[in-house]
DSSP file (Angstrom, degrees, kcal/mol; ACC not computed):
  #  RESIDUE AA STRUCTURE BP1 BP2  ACC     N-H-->O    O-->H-N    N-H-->O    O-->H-N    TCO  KAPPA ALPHA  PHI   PSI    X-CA   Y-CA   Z-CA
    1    1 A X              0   0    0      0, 0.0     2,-0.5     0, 0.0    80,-0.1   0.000 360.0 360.0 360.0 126.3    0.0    0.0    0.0
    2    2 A X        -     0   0    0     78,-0.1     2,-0.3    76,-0.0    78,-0.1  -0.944 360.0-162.7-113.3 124.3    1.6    3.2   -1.2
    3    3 A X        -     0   0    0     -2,-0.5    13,-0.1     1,-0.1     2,-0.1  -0.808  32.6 -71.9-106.6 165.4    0.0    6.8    0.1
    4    4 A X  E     -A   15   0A   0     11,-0.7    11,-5.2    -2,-0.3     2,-0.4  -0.302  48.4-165.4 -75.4 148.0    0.3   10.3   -0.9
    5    5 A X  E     +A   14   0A   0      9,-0.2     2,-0.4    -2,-0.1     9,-0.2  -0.914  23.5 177.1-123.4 105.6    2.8   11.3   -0.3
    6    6 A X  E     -A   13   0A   0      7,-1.5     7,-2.2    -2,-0.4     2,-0.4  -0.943  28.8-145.8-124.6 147.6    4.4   15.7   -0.2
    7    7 A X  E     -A   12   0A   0     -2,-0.4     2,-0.4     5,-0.3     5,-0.2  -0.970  15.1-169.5-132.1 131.4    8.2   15.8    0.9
    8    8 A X  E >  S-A   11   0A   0      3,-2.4     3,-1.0    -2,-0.4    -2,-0.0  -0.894  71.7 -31.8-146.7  64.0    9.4   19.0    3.1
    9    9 A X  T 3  S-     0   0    0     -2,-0.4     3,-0.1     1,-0.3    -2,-0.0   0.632 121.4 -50.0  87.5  -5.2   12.8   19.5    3.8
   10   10 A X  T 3  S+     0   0    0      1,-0.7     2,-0.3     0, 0.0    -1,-0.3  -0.067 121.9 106.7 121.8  10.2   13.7   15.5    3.8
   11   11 A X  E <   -A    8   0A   0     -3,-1.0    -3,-2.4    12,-0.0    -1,-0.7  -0.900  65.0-150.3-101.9 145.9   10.3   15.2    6.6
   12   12 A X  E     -A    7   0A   0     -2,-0.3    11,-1.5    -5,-0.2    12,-0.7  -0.576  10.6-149.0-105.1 166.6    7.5   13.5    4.4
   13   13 A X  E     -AB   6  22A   0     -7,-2.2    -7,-1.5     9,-0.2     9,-0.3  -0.684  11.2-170.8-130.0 107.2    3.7   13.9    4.8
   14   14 A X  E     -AB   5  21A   0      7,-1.5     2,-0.7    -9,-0.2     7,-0.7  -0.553  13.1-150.3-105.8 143.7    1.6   11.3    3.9
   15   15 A X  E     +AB   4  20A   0    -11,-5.2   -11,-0.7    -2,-0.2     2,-0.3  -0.854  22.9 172.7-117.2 126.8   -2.2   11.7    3.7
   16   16 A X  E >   - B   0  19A   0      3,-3.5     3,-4.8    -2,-0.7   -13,-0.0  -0.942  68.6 -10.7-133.6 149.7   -4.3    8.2    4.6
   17   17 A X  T 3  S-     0   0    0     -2,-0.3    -1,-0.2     1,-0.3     3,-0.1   0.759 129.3 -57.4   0.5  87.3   -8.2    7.9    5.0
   18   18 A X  T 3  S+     0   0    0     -3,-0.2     2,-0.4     1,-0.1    -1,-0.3   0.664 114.0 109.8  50.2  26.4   -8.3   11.6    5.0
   19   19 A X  E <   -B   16   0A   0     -3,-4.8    -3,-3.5     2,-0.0     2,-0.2  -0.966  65.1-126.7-137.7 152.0   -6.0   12.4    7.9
   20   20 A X  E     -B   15   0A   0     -2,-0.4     2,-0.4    -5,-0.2    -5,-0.2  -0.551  14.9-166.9 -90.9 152.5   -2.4   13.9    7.6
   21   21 A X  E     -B   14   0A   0     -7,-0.7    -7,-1.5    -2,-0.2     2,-0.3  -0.861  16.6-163.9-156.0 116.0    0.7   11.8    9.5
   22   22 A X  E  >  -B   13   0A   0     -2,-0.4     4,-0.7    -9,-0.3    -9,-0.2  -0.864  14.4-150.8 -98.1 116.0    3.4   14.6    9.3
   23   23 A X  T  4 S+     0   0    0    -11,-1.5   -10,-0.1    -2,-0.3    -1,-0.1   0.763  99.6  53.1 -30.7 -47.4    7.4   12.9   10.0
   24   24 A X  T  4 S+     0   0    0    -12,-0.7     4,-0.1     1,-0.1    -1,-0.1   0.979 113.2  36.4 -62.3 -52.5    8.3   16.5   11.5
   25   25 A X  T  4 S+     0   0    0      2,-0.1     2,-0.4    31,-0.0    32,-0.3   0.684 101.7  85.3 -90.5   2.9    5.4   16.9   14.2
   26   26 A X  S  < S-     0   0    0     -4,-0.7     2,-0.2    30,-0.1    30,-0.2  -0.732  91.0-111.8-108.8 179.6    5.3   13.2   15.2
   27   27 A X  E     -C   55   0B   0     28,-2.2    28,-3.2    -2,-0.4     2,-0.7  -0.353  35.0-123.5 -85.9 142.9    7.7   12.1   18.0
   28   28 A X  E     -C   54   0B   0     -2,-0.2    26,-0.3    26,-0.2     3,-0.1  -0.747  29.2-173.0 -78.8 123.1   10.4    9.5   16.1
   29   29 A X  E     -     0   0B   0     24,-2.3     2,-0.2    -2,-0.7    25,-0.1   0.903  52.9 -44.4 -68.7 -84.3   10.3    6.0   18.1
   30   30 A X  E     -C   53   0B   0     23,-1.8    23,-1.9     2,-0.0     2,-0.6  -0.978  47.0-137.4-160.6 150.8   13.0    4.0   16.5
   31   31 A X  E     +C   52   0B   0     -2,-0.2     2,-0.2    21,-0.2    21,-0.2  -0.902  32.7 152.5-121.9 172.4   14.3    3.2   13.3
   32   32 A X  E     -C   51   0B   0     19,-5.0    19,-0.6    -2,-0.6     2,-0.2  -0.921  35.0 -97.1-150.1 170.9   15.3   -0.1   12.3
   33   33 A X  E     +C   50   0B   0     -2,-0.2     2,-0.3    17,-0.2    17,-0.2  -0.710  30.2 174.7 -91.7 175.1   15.7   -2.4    9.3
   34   34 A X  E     -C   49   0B   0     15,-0.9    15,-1.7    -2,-0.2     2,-0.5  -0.958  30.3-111.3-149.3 160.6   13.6   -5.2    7.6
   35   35 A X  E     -C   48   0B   0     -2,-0.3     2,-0.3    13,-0.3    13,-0.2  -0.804  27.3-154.0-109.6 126.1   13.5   -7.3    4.9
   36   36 A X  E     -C   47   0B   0     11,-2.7    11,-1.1    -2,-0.5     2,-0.4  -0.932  22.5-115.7-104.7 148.3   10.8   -7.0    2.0
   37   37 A X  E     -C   46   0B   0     -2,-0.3     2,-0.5     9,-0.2     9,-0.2  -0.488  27.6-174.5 -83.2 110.8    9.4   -9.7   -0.3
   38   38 A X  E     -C   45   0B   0      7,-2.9     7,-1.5    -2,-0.4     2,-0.3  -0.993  21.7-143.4-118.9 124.9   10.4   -8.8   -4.0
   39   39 A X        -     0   0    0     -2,-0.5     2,-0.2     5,-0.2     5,-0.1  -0.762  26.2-170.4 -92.0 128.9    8.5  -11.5   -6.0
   40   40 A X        -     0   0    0     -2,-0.3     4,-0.1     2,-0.2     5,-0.0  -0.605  35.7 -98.7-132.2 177.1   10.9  -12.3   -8.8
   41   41 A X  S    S+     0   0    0     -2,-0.2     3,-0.1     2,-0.2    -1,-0.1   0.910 117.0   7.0 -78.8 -51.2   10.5  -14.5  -12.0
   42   42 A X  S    S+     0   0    0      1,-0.3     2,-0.2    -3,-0.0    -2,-0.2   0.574 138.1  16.3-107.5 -83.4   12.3  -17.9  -10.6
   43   43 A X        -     0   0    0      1,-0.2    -1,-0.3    -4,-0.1    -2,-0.2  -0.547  66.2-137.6-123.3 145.9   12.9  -16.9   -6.8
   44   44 A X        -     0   0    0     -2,-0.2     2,-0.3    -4,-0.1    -5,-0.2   0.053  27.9-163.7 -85.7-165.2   11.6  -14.5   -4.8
   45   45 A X  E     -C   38   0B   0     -7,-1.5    -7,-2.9     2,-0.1     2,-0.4  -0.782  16.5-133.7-176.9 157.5   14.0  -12.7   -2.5
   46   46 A X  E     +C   37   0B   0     -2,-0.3     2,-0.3    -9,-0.2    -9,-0.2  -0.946  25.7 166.9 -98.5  94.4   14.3  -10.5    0.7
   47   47 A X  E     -C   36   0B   0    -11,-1.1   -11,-2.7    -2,-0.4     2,-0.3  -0.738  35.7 -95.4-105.8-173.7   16.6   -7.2    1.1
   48   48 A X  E     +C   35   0B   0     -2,-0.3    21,-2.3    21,-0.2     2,-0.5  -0.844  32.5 177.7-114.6 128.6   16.5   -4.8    3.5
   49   49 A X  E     -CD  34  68B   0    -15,-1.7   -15,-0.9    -2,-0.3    19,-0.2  -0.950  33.6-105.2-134.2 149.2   15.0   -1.5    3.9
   50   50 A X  E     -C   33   0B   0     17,-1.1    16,-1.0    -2,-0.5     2,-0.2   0.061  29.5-164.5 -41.3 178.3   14.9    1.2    6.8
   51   51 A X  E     -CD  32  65B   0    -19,-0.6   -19,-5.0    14,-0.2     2,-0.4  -0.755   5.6-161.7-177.4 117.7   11.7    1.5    8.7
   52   52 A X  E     -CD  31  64B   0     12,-2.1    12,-1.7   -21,-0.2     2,-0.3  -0.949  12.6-155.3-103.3 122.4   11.2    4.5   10.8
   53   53 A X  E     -C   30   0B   0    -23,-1.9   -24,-2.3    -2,-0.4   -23,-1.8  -0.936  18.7-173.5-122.5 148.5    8.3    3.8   13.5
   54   54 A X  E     -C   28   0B   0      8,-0.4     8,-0.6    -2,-0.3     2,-0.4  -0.815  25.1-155.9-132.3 144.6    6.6    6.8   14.7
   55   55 A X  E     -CE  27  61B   0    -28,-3.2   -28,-2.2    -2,-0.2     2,-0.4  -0.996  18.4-150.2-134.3 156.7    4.0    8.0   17.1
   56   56 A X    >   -     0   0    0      4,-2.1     3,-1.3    -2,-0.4     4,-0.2  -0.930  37.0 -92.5-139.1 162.3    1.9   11.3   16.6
   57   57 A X  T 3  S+     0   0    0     -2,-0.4    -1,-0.1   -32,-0.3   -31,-0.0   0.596 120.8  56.8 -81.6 -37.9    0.5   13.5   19.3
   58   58 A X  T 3  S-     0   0    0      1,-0.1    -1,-0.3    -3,-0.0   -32,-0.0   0.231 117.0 -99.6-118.4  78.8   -2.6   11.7   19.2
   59   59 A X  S <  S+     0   0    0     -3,-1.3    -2,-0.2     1,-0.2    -1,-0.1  -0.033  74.6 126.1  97.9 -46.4   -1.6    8.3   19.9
   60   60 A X        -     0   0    0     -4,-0.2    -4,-2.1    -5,-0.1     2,-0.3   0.058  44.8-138.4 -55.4 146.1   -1.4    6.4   16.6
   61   61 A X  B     +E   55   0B   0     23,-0.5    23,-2.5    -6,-0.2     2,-0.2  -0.995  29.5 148.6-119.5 121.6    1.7    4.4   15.3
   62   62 A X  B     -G   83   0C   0     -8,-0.6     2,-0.4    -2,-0.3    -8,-0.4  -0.873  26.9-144.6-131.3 130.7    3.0    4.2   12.1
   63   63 A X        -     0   0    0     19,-0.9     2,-0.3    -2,-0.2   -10,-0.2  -0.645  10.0-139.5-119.3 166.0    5.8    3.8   10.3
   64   64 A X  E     -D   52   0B   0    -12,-1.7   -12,-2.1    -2,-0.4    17,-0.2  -0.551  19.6-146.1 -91.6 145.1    7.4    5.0    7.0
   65   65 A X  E     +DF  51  80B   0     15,-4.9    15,-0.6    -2,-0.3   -14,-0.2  -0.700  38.6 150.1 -85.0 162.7    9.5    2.3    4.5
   66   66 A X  E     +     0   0B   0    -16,-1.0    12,-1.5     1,-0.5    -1,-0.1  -0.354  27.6  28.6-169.3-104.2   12.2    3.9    3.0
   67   67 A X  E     -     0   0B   0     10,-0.2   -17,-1.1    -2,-0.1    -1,-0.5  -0.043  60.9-133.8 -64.0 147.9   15.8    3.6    1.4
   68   68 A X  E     -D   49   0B   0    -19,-0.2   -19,-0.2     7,-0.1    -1,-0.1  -0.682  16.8-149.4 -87.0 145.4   16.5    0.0    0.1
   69   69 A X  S    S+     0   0    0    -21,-2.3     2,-0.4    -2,-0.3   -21,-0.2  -0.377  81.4  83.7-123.3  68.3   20.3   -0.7    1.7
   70   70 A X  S    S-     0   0    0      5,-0.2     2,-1.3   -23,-0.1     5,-0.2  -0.833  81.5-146.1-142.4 108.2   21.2   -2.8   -1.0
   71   71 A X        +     0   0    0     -2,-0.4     2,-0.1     2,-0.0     5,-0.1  -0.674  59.1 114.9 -72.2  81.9   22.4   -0.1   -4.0
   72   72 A X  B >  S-H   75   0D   0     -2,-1.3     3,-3.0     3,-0.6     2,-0.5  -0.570  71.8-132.2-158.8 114.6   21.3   -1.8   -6.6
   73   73 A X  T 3  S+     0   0    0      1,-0.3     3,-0.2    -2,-0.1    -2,-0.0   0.532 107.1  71.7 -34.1 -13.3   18.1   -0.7   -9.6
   74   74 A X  T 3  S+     0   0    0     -2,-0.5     2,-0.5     1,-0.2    -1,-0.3   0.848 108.3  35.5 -60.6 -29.6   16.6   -4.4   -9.1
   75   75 A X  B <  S-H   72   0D   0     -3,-3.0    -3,-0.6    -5,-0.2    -1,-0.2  -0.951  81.9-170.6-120.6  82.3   15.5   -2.8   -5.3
   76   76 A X        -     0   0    0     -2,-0.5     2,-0.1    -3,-0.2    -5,-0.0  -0.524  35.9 -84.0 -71.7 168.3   14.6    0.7   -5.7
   77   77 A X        -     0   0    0     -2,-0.2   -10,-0.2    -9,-0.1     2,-0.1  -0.486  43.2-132.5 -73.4 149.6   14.0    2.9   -2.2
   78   78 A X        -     0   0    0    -12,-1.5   -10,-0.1   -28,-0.1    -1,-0.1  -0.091  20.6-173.8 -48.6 149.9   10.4    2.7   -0.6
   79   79 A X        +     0   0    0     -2,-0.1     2,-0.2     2,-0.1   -13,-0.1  -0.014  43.3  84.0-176.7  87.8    8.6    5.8    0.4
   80   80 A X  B     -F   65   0B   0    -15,-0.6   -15,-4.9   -78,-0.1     2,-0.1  -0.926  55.7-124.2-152.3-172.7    5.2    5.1    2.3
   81   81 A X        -     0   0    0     -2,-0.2   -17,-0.2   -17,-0.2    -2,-0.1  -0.413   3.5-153.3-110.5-163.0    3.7    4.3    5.6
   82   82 A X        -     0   0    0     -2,-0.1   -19,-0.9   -80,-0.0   -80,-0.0  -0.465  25.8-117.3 179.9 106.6    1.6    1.9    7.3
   83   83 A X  B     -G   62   0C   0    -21,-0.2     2,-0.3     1,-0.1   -21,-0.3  -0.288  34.0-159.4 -45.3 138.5   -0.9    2.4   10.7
   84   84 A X        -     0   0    0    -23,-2.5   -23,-0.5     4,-0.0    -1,-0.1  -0.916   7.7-141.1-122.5 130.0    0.4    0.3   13.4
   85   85 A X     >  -     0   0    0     -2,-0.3     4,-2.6     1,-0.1     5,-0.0  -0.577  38.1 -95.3 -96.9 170.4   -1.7   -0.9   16.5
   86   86 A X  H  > S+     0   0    0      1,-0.2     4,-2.6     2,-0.2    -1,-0.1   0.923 125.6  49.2 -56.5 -39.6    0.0   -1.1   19.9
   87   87 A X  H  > S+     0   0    0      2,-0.2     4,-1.3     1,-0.2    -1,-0.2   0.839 103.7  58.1 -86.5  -8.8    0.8   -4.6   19.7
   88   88 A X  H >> S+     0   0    0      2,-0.2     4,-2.2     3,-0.1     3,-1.1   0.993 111.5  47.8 -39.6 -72.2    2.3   -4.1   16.3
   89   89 A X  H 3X S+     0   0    0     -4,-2.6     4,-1.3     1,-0.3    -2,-0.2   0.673 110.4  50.8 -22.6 -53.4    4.4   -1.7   18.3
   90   90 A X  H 3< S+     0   0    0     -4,-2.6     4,-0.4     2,-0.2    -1,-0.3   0.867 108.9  45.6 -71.3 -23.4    5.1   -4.1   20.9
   91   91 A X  H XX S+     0   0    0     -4,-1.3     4,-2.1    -3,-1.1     3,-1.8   0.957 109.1  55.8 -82.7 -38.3    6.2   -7.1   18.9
   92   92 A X  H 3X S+     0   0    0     -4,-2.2     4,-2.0     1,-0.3    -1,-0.2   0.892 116.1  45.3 -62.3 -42.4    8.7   -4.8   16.5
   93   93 A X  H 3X>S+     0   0    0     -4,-1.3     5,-1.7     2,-0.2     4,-0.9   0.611 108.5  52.1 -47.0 -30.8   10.0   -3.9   20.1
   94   94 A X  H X45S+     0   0    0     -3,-1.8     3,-2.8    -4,-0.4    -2,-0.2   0.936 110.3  48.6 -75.2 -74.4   10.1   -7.4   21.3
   95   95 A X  H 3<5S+     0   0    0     -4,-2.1    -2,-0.2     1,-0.3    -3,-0.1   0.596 111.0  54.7 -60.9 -18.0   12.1   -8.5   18.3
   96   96 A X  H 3<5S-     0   0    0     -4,-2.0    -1,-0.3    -5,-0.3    -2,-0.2   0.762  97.7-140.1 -26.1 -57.3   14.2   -5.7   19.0
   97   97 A X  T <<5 +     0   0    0     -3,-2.8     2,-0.7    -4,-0.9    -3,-0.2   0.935  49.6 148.1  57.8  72.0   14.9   -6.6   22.4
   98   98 A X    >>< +     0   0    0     -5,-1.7     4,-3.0     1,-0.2     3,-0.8  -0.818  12.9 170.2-118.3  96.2   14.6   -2.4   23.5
   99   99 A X  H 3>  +     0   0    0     -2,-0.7     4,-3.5     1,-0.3     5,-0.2   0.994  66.7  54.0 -55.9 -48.4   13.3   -2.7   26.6
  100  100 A X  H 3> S+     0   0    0      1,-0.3     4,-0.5     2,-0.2    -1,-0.3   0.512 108.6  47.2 -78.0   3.2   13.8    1.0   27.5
  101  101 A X  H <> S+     0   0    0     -3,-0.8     4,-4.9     2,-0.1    -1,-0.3   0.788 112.9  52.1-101.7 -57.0   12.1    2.3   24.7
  102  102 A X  H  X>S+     0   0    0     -4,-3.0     4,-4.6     1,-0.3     5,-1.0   0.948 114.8  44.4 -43.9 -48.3    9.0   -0.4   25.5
  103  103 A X  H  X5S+     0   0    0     -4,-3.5     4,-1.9    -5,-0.4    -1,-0.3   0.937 102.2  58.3 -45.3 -51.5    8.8    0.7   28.8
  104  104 A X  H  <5S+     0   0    0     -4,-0.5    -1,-0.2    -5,-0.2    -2,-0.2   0.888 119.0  37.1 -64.5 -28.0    9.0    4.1   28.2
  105  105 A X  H  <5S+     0   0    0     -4,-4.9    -2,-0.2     1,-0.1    -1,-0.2   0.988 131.8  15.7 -80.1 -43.4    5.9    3.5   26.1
  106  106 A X  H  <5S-     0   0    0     -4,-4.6    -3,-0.2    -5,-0.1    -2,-0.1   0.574  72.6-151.1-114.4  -6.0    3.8    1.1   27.5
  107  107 A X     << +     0   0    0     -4,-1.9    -4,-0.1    -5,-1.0    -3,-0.1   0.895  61.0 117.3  57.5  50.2    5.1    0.8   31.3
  108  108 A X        +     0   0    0     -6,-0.0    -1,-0.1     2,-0.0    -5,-0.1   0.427  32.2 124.0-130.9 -26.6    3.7   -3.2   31.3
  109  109 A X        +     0   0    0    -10,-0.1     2,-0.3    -7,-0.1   -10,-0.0   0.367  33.1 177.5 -74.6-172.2    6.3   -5.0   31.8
  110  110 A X        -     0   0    0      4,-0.0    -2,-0.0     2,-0.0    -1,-0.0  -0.997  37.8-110.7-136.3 141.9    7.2   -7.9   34.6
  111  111 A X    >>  -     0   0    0     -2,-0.3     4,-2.1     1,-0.2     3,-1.8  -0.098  30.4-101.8 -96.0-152.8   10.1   -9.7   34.5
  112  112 A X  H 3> S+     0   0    0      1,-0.3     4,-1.0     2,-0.2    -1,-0.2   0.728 113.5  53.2 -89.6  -9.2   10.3  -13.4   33.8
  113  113 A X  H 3> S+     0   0    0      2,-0.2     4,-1.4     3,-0.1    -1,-0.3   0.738 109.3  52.6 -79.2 -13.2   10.7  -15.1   36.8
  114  114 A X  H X> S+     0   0    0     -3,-1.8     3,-2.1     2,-0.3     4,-1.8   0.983 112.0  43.4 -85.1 -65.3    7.5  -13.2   38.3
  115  115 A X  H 3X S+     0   0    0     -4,-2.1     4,-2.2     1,-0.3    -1,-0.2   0.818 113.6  57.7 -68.6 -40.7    5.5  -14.2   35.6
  116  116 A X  H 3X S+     0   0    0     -4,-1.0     4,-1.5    -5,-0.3    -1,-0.3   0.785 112.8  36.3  11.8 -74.0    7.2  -17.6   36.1
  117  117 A X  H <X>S+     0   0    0     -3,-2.1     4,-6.0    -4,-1.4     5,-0.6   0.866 108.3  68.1 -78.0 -28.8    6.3  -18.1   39.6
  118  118 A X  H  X5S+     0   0    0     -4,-1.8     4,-0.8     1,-0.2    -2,-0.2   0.947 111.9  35.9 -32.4 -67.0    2.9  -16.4   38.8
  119  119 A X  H  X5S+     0   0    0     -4,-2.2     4,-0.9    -5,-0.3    -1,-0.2   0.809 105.7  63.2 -57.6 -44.1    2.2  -19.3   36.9
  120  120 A X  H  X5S+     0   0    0     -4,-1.5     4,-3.2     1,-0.2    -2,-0.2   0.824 109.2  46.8 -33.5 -63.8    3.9  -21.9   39.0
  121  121 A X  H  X5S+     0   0    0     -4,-6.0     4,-1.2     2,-0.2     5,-0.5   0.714 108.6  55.6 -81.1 -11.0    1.1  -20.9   42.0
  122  122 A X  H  X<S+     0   0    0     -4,-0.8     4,-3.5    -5,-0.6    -1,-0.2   0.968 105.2  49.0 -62.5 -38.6   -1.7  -21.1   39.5
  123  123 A X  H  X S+     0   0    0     -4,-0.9     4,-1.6     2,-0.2     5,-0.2   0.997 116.1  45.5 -68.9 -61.4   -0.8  -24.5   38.6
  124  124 A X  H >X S+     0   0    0     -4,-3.2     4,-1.3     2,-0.2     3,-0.7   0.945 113.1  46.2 -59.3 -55.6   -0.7  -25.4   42.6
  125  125 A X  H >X S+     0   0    0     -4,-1.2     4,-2.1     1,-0.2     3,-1.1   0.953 118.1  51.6 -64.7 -55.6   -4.0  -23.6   43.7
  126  126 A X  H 3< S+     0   0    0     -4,-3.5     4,-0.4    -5,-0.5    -1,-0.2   0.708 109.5  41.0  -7.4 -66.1   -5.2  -25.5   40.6
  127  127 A X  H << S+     0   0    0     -4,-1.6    -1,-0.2    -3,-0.7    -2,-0.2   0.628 117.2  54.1 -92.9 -31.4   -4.0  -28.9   41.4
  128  128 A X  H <X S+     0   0    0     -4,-1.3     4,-0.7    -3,-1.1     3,-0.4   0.774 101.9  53.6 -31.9 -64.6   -5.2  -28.0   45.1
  129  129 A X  T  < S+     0   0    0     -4,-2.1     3,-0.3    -5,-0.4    -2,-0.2   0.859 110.2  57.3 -59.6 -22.8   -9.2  -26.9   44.0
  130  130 A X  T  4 S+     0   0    0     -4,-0.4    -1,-0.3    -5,-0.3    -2,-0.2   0.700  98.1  63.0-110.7 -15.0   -9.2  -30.7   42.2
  131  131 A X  T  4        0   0    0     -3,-0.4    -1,-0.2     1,-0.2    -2,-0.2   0.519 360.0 360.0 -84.6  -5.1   -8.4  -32.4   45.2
  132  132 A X     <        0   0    0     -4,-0.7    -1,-0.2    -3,-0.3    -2,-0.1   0.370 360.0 360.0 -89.9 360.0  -11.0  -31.8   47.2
């Protein structure tokens, strides 16, 4: 999915179901790369292109594709978005592994032994209720 698209000084604006998602006014997340699927005659293949994820002032996630980092005219550069839910958000964060970033957005996390033991006493009050 490609949107319109007006470019400002190297900050884009892209306009999607009638609403504007500015690069300058929303706050920049992280950027990262990814591989996209270029469907090719005998095999398909994967390079890698930035991906800037974004959040704007109210609330909403998205991020823009954009330069190919493979130099080569088979892969030309990207330049669109794509709306993101929060758990979109979390996973690209997950697969990150940036904790400080997740945090600073969503404040949820626990760490793994809690939820560990968490579980541990479910299974015993469980195994407990059935013996009676």
């Amino acid at each position: 999915m490609k949107y319109n698209k007006r470019e400002r000084d190297g900050k884009m604006r892209y306009l999607l179901n009638n609403k504007v998602y500015d690069t300058e006014k929303a706050e920049e997340i992280v950027k990262y790369t990814k591989p996209i699927e270029h469907i090719g005659l005998l095999f398909n293949t994967y390079p890698r292109y930035e991906h800037t994820l974004y959040k704007t002032s109210k609330g909403q996630f998205f991020v823009q594709v954009g330069k190919c980092l493979i130099s080569d005219i088979l892969y030309p550069d990207k330049n669109y978005i794509e709306l993101l839910s929060e758990d979109d958000v979390k996973e690209i964060l997950n697969r990150l592994n940036n904790i400080e970033k997740y945090q600073e957005l969503f404040n949820d996390l626990e760490e793994g032994w809690f939820i560990w033991i968490k579980q541990l006493l479910q299974v015993l009050t469980l195994k407990n209720c059935t013996k009676h």
